[in-house]
N, C-alpha and C positions, 0 to 999 in steps of 0.2 A: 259711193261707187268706187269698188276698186280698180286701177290703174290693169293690171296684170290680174286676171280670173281665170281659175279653171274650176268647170263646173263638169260636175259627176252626177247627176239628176237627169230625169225623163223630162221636165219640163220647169218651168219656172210661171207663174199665175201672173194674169196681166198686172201692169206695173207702169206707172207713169215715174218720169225723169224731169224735171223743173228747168233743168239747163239743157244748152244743145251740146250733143258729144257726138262722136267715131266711135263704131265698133269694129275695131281690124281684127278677122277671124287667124287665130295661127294654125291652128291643129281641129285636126275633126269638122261637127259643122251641125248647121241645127237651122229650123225654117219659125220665121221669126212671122207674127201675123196682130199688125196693130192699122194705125190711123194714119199710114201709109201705103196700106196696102200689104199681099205677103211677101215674103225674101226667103228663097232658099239659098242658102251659104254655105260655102267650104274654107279651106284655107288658101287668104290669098283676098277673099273677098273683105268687103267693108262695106258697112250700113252708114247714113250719113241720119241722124235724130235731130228732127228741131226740138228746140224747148217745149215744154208740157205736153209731149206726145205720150202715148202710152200704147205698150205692145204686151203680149203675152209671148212665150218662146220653146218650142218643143227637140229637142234633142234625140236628134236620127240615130246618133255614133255613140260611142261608149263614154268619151267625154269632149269637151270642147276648150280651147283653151284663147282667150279674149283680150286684145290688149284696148284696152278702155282710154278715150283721149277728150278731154274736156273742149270744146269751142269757143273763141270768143263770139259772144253775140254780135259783133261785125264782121266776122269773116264770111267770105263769099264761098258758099259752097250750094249744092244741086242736093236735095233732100233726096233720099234713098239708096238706090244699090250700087255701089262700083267696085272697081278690078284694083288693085294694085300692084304695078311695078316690080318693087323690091321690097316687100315686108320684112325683111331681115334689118334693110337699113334702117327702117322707122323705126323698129324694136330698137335697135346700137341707139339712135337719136334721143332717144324715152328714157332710156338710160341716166342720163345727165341734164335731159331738157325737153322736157314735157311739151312747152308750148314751139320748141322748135320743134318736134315730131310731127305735133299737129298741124304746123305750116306743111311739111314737107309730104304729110301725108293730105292733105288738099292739093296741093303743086302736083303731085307725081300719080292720083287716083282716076281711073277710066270711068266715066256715070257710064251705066245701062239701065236697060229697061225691065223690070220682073216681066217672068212668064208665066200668062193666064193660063193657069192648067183646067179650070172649071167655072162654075157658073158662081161658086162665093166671090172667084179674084177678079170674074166681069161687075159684077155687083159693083164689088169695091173698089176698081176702077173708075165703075161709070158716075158713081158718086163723088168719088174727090174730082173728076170732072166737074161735075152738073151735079149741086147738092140738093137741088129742085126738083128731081126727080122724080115720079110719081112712082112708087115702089109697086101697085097694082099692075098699074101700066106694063113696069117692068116684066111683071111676074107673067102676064095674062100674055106677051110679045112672046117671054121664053116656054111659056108652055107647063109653066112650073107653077103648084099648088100655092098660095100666098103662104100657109101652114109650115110646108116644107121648106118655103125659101127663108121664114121666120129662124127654123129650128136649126137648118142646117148651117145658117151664117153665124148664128151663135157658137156653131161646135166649131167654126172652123178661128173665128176672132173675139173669141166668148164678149159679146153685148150683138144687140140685136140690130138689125140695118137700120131700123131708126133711130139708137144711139148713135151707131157710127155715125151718122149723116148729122145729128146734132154738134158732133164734134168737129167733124168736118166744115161746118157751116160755123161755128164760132171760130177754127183757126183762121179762115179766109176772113173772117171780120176782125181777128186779132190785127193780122199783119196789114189789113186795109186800112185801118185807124190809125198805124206808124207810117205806115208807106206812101197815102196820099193827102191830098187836101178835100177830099170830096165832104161832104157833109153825111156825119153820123146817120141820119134820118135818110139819107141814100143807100149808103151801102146796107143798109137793113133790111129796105125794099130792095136791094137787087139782089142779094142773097136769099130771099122768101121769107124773113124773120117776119113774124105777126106786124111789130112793128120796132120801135128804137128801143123801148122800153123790156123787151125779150131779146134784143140783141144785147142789151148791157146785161143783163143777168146771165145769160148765155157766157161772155165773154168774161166777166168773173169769176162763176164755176170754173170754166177754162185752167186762168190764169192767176186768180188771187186780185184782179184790180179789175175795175169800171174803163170804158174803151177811151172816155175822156180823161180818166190817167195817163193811160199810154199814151195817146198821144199828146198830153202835154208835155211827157215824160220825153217824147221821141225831139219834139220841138226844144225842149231843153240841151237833149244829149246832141244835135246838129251844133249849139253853141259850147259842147263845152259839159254838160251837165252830168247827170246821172239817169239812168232807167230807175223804175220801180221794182223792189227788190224782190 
């Protein structure tokens, strides 16, 4: 991933990222639609990417111009859309110091919220909400064909609601398996996973490792250690 992008294309094909990074838009602007939901952006804004998400990305404007910022996995940041400040300065900062850019552009970025413009961005809101969700239920509430709400969430985040929601339903058992002490065989059931043994295959399609990696991995890196690479 380059640091400084500028991209001259209608669109870019979904695309998964392995680390978490910043996308701070300079010039132009383009509406981005993954496993966080969609993001239309101009210059000025910034997308915030946890690790192994994947988005597809379509360009509005003639071209867009992207300054690209690596995360560390412990830095505290608000997954998705915000405003920035002073993009000139983080650009001068990149310049010379990457991972100071990166501070300054988490220190100095406004989160908002996307706006639902239609019924794919309720979808995929109400899903990364509540990955339990019964998609008929849904469909038969908004008055919408199952058929059509199949076909049309594909054109708009190419995988089908029930991919998204697979995904969705593995990230929240990613960061549940670093983040607390609950027992594996819980967070499975509380997420809807059939049972522990679909959440760990789940979560290594995901990610490359089994949820009892990570979290020994997580218990490691509290003393000192390392994550799974």
């Amino acid at each position: 991933m380059r640091m400084r992008q500028i991209i001259r294309t209608s669109s870019l094909d979904r695309h998964v990222h392995a680390a978490p990074y910043a996308a701070l838009i300079l010039a132009g602007g383009y509406e981005e639609a993954g496993d966080q939901g969609r993001f239309r952006v101009n210059a000025g804004d910034v997308i915030f990417h946890d690790a192994f998400e994947a988005h597809l990305d379509r360009f509005l404007k003639r071209e867009a111009i992207v300054l690209n910022l690596r995360l560390a996995p412990t830095s505290c940041y608000t997954i998705g859309f915000g405003r920035v400040r002073d993009p000139d300065r983080v650009v001068r900062v990149a310049e010379t110091d990457r991972n100071a850019a990166a501070d300054l552009l988490l220190s100095s970025s406004i989160s908002g919220a996307p706006q639902l413009a239609d019924w794919p961005d309720e979808l995929a809101a109400r899903l990364l909400e509540c990955p339990a969700v019964k998609l008929s239920a849904w469909s038969e509430q908004k008055g919408i064909a199952p058929w059509t709400i199949s076909r049309g969430f594909v054109q708009v985040f190419g995988v089908s609601p029930e991919a998204f929601r697979a995904r969705v339903r593995a990230q929240k058992a990613w960061k549940a398996v670093q983040g607390t002490t609950v027992s594996l065989a819980a967070i499975a059931a509380e997420l809807g996973f059939a049972d522990q043994a679909h959440m760990t295959r789940s979560v290594k399609a995901l990610t490359g490792h089994a949820p009892q990696a990570w979290r020994s991995a997580a218990n490691r890196f509290k003393t000192g250690g390392r994550r799974p690479a």
